[in-house]
N, C-alpha and C positions, 0 to 999 in steps of 0.2 A: 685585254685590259678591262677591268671590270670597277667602278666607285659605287660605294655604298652612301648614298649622306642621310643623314640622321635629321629632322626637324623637330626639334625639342622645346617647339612651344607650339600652345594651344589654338593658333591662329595660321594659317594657312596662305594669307594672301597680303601679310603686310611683310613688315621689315625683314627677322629673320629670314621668311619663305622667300620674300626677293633676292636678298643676298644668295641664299641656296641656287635659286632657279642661275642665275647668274655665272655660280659656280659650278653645275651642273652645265652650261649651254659650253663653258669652258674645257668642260673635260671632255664633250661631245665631242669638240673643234678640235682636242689633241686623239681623236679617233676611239674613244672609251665609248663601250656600255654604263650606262649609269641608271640607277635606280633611286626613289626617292620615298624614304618611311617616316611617315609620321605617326611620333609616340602616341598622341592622344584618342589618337585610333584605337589604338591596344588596350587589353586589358590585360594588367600585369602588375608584380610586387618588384620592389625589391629587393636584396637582398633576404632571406630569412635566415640565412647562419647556419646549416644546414650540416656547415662544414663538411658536406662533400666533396665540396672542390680539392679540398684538402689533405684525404684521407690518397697516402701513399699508396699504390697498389689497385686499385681503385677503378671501374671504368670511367670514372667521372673526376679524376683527378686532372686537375686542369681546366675543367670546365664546369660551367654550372649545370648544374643537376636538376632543378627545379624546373617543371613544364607547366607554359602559358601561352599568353600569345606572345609573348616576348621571345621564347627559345626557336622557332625559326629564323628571326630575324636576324639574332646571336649565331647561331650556323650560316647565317647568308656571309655575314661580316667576315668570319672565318677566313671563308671562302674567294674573299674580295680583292682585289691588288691593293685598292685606295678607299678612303674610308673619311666624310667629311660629318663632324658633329656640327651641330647650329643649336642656339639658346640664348635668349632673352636672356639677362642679369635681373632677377627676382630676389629682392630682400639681401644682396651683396652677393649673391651665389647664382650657379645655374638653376634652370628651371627644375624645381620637385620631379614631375616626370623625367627630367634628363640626368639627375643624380640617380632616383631609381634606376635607371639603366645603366651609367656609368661601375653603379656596383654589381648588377650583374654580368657586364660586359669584361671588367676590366681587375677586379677581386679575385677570379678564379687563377686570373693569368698573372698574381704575383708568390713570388715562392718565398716565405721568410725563411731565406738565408741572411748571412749576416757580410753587406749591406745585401740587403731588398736585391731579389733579381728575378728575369722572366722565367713562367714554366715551359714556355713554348720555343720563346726564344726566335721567334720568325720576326722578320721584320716587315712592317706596312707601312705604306705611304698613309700619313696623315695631318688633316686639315682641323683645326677648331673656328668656329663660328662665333663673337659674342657681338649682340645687339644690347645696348643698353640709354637708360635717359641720363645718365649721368654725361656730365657736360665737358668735363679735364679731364687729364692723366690726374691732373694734383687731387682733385675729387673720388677719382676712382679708388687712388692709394688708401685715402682720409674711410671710405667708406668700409675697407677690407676685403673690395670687389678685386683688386688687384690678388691678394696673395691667394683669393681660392681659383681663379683664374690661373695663375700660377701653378698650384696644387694640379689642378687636374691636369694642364701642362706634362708637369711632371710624373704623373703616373702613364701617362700616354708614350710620353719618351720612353719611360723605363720598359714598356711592354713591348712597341714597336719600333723606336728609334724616334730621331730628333721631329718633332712637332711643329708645323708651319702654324700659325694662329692670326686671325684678322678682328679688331675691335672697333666697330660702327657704336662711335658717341653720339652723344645730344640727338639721338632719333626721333621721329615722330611718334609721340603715346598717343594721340588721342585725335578721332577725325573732328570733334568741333570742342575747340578750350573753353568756348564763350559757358560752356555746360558742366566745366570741371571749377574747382577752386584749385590755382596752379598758379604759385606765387615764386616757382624754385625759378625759375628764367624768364625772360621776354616771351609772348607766342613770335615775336619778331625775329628772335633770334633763333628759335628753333626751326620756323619757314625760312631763314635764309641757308639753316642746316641741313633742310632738307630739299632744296634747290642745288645749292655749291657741295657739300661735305658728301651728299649720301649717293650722290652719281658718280663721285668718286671712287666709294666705299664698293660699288655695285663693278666697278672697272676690275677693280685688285679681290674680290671675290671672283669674277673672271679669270682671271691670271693662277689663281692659288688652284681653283680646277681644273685648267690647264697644265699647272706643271706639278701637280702630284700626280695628272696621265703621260708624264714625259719620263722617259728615261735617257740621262746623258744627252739631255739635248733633244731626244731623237725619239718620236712616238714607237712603241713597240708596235 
């Protein structure tokens, strides 16, 4: 059993990365190999339209075409049983680097038929990751951080099958507030969020890497 997870933000050692590491120590425990890539290492586009994915007959029909540093990591995934995304919520959406890759990860592998359906058609176990400062569900919805959260949900289903997803609210942004102007909440209430709420959040990122290396209960 092999996870791939994905770190789709630029920072390494805070929120998403924690949740990852957590989730990773999880899949170790249900006996996986795991590996951990982060985008901002890479250099790479995405999508360019290239429409080779596309072109019927094709050696690259189905898959992206275009070579960077992004296209090994696109064959490791392939290749992977379980596959965990992570990304901060940037501007209502995931991080710029983790859309560039969602299109080239996830664009080749839909076939417009009429509805939408896989080219490949294999199914993988998968996890989404989002960390964000927004503080409610009712804020999330208001912001439209909800429906593209949703959105990518949804093409993830469509490629591999149903999507386990975990979302860490009201997080820590910043290591000292006294230095930011930050009027959207208390710092009060964000340190008691991130005492109570994100040790919880770090549990059940556990658990999610844990049981997309389970089959039936039962580690392979």
């Amino acid at each position: 059993m092999k996870l791939i997870a994905i770190n789709g933000s630029p920072r390494k050692n805070k929120n998403t990365a924690t949740l990852i590491k957590h989730a990773l120590d999880g899949a170790t425990s249900a006996g996986a190999e795991t590996e951990l890539i982060h985008l901002y290492d890479l250099n790479f586009k995405g999508c360019i339209s290239c429409s080779a994915c596309k072109t019927l007959g094709s050696a690259s029909y189905g898959k992206c075409a275009y070579k960077d540093e992004l296209s090994p990591v696109l064959d490791k995934i392939k290749e992977a049983d379980s596959l965990i995304i992570a990304s901060p919520i940037y501007f209502s959406s995931a991080s710029g680097e983790t859309i560039s890759f969602l299109e080239r990860l996830i664009y080749p592998e839909v076939a417009y038929t009429k509805p939408f359906s896989a080219v490949n058609g294999f199914k993988k176990k998968c996890g989404l990751i989002f960390t964000m400062n927004l503080s409610s569900h009712e804020v999330l919805k208001a912001s439209g951080a909800e429906m593209n959260i949703a959105s990518i949900k949804g093409r993830t289903d469509l490629v591999w099958g149903d999507t386990e997803y975990l979302l860490s609210m009201n997080t820590y942004q910043f290591d000292d507030y006294s230095k930011v102007l930050y009027e959207y909440t208390s710092v009060e209430e964000k340190e008691e969020s991130r005492l109570k709420q994100f040790p919880e959040d770090c549990k059940k990122a556990f658990e999610l890497g844990k049981r997309l290396c389970q089959t039936n209960g039962k580690n392979k």
